[in-house]
N, C-alpha and C positions, 0 to 999 in steps of 0.2 A: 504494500500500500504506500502511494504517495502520498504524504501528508505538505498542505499548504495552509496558513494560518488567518484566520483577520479578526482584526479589535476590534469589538463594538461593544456599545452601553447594554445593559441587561433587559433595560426597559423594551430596545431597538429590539433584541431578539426576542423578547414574548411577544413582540406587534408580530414578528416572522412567524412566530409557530400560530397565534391565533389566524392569522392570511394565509398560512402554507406554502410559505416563498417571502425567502431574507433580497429587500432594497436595500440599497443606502443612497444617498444624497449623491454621493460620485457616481454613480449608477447614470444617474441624469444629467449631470453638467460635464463629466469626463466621458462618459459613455463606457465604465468598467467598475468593479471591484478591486479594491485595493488588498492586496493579499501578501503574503511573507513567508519565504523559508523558517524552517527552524531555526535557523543559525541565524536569519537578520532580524527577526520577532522584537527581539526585546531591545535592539539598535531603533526600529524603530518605535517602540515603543518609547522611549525614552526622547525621546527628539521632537515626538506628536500628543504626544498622551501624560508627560509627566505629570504627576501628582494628581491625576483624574480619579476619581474611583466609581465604583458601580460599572466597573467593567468587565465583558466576558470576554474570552481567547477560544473562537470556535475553530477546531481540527477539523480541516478537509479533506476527504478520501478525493481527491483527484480524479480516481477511475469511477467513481461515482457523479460526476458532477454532468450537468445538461448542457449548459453554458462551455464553452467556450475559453478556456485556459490558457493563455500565452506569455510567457516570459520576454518582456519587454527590456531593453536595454534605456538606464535612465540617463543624464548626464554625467557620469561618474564611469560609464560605463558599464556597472552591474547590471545584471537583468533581475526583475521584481517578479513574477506572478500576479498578472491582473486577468479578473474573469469578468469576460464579455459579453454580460444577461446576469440577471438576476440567480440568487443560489438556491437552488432547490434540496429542500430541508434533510431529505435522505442520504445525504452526500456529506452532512457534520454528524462525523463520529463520535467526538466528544464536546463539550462546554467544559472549560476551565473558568474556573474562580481567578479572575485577573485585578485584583488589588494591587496598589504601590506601595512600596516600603516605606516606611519612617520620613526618610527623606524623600519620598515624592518617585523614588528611581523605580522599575519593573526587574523582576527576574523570571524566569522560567518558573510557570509552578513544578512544585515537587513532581507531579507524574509525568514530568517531559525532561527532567534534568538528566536525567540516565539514559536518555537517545538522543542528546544533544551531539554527538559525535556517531551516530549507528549505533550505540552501545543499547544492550538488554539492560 
């Protein structure tokens, strides 16, 4: 399974699960979903989201998804994962509790820190 990641408020995804298909705002003025590797998650989290709270971290199965998934190369050169349509709900494997630290920063929750690198 491929997993791809994206932040949103908790309130945003019960509006998903009562409609049965997760919008977001970039949805309509970008024309994509903002999405993230494991590895850049909490890069950006930390850069867009500090000190936010009432936020969840929905895992995406990839091979599950309707829409349209493309890794996009940004200014920096990295390519991102942005999906092209709205996400259809069977496709998030899990909801993670995404709270900030003390100081406002993001980490991995616990059930992702030990595949941060492929690792079991």
């Amino acid at each position: 399974m491929q997993s791809v990641f994206h932040i949103t408020p908790q309130q945003a995804w019960n509006v998903a699960q009562a409609q049965g298909l997760y919008r977001c705002e970039s949805l309509d003025t970008e024309g994509f979903i903002h999405c993230s590797t494991q590895l850049q998650v909490i890069r950006v989290a930390n850069a867009f989201y500090r000190g936010q709270t009432g936020l969840v971290l929905l895992q995406i199965d990839a091979d599950r998804l309707q829409a349209d998934l493309r890794y996009d190369p940004i200014e920096t050169g990295e390519a991102f994962p942005h999906l092209y349509g709205p996400l259809n709900l069977e496709a998030v494997v899990q909801v993670h509790p995404f709270e900030p630290e003390a100081d406002g920063s993001f980490e991995l929750p616990d059930t992702l820190k030990r595949n941060v690198n492929g690792q079991p």
